[in-house]
Kinemage of the C-alpha trace (Angstrom):
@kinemage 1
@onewidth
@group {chain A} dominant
@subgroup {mainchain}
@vectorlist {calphas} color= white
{ca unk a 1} P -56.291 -31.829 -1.375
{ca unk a 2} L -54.667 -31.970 2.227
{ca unk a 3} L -51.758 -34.129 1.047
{ca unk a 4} L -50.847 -31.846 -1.958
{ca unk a 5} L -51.375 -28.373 0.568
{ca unk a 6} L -48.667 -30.308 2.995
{ca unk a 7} L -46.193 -31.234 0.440
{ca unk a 8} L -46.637 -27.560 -1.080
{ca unk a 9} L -45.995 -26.218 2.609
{ca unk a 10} L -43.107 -28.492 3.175
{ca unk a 11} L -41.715 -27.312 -0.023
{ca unk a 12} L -41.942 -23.996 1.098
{ca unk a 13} L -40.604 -24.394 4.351
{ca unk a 14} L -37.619 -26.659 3.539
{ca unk a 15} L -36.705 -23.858 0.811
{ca unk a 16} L -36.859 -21.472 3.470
{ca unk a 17} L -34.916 -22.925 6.047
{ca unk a 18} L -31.978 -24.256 3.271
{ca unk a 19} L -29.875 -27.348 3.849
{ca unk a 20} L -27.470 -25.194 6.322
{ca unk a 21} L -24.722 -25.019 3.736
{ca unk a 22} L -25.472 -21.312 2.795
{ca unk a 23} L -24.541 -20.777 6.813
{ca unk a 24} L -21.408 -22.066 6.044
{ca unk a 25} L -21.133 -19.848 2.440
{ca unk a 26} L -21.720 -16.685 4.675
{ca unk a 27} L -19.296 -17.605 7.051
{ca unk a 28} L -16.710 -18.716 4.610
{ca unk a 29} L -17.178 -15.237 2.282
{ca unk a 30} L -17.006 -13.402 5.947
{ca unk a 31} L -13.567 -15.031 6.380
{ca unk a 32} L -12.030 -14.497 3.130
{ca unk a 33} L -12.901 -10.828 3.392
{ca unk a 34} L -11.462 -9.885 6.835
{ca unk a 35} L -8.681 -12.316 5.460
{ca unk a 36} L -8.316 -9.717 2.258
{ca unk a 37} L -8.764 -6.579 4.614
{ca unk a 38} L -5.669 -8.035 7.124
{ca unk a 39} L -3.167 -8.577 3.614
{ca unk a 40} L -4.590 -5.059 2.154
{ca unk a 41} L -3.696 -3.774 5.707
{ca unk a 42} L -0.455 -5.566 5.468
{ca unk a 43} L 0.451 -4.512 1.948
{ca unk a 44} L -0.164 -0.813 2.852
{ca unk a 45} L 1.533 -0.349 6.022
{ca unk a 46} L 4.623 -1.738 4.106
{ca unk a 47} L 4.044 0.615 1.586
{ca unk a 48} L 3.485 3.625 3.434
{ca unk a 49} L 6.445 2.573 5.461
{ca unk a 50} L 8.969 2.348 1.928
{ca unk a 51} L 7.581 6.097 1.299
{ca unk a 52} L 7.871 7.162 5.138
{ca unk a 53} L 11.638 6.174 4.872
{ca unk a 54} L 12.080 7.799 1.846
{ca unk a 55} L 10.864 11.197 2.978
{ca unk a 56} L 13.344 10.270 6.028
{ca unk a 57} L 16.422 10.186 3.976
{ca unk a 58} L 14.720 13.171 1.789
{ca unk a 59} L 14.890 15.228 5.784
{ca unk a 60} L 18.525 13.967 6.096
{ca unk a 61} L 19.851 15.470 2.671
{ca unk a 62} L 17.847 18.500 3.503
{ca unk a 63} L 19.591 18.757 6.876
{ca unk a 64} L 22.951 18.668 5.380
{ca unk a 65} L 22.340 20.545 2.736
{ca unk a 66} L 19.482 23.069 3.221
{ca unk a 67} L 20.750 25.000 0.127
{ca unk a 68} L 18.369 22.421 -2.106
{ca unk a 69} L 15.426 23.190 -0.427
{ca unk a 70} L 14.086 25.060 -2.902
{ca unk a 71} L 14.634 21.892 -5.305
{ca unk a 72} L 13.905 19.028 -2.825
{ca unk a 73} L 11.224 20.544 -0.612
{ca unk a 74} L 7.753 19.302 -3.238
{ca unk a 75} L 9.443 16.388 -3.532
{ca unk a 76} L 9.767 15.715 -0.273
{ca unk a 77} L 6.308 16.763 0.435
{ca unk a 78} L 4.762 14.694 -2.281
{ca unk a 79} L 6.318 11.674 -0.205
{ca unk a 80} L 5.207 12.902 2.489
{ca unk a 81} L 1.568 12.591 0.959
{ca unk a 82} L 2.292 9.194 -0.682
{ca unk a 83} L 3.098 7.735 3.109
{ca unk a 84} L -0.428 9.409 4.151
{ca unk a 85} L -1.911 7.853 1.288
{ca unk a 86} L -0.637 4.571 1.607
{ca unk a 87} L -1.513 4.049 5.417
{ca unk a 88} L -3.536 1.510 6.140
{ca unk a 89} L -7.271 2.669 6.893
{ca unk a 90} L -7.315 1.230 10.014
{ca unk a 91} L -5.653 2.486 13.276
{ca unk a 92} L -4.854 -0.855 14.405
{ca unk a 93} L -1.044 -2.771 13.422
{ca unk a 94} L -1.330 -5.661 10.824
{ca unk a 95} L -0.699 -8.948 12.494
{ca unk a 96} L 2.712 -8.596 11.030
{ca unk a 97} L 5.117 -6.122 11.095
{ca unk a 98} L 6.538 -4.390 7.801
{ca unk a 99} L 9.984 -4.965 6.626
{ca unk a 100} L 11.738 -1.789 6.657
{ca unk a 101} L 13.283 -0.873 3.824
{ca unk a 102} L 17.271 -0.684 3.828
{ca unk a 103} L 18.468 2.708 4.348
{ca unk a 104} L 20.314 4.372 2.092
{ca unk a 105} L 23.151 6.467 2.899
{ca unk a 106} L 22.795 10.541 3.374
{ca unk a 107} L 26.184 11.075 4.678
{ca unk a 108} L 27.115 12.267 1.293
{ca unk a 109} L 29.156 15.930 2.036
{ca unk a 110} L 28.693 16.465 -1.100
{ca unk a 111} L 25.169 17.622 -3.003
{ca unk a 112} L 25.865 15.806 -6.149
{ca unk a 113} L 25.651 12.847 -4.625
{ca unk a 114} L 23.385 13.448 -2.353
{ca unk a 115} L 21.009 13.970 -5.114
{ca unk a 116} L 22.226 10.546 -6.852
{ca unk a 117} L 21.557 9.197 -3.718
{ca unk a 118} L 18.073 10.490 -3.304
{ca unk a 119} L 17.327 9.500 -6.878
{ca unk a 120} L 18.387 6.174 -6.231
{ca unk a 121} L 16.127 6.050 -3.523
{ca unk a 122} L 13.335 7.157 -5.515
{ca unk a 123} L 13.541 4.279 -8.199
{ca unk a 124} L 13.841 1.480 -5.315
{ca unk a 125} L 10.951 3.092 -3.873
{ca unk a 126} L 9.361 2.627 -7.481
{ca unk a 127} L 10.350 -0.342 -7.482
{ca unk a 128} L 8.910 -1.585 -4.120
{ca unk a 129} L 5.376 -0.240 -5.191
{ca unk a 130} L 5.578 -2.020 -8.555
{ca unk a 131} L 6.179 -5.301 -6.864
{ca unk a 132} L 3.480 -4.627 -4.689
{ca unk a 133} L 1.295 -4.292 -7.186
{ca unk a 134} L 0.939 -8.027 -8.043
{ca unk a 135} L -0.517 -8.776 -4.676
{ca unk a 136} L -3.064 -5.592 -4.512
{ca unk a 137} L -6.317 -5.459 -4.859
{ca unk a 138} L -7.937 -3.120 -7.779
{ca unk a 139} L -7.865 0.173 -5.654
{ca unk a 140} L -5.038 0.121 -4.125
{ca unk a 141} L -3.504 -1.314 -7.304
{ca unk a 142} L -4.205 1.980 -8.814
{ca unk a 143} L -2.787 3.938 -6.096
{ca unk a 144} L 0.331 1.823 -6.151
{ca unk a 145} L 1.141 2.655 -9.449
{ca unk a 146} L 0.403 6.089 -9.051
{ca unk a 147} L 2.727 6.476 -6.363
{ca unk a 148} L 5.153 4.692 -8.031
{ca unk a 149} L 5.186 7.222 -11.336
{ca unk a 150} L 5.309 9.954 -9.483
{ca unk a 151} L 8.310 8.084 -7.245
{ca unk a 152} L 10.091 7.315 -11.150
{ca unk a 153} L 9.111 10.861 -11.872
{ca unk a 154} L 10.878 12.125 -8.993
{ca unk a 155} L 13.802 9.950 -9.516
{ca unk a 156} L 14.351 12.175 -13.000
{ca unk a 157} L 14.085 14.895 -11.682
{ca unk a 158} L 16.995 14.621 -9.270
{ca unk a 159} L 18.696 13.874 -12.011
{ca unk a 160} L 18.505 9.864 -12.196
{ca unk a 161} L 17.123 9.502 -15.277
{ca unk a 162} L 18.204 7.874 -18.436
């Protein structure tokens, strides 16, 4: 009776203390996720930065020609919201620094192209979220491609389309 209550109580307390390698699990789950939350981080501050230059070139046209306000200020604003939206949740800088995305032109005198310009602008900002979307995680993936309709969307509106 004693020898089958001690191998009963080391059963018990061998599958309570575990073979360590569940230590090891934890530690390796707890390192893929703050690995995950860093590239989210990443992907997002690159992200919000494409939309944060395109609401900078959206300012430029407006400066030169504030006759399209009327036209170009929801747009504007909607980037404007997109950059917000994109921002990583954290305050503090990925470990690497976005690219920023290559300006595009607003010296354009003339509105026309200005516009043609902006749209441009739009789709490569489209574009960028698209790509981005590969590498996202479900959320954000969602918010990517939301952003990046309403960045197409935009584009057709200044006229870009078709």
């Amino acid at each position: 009776m004693l020898a089958v209550t001690g191998a009963a109580a080391a059963g018990v307390l061998a599958g309570c203390l575990g073979d360590g390698s569940e230590v090891g699990t934890r530690g390796s789950a707890t390192e893929a996720s703050e690995t995950a939350a860093r590239a989210e981080a990443a992907l997002r501050a690159t992200a919000s930065a494409t939309s944060r230059a395109l609401v900078t070139q959206y300012d430029a046209v407006l400066a030169m020609h504030p006759t399209l306000r009327d036209r170009l200020a929801p747009l504007r604003d909607q980037a404007a919201q997109h950059t917000t939206a994109l921002a990583p949740a954290s305050t503090a800088a990925p470990s690497s620094s976005p690219a920023a995305p290559a300006a595009v032109s607003t010296s354009a005198s003339d509105a026309d192209e200005a516009l043609k310009q902006l749209a441009e602008a739009e789709r490569r900002t489209s574009d960028a979220q698209l790509a981005a979307l590969a590498t996202a995680p479900p959320e954000l993936a969602r918010l990517l491609a939301s952003v990046a309709a309403a960045n197409a969307g935009h584009a057709f509106l200044l006229g870009g389309g078709a």
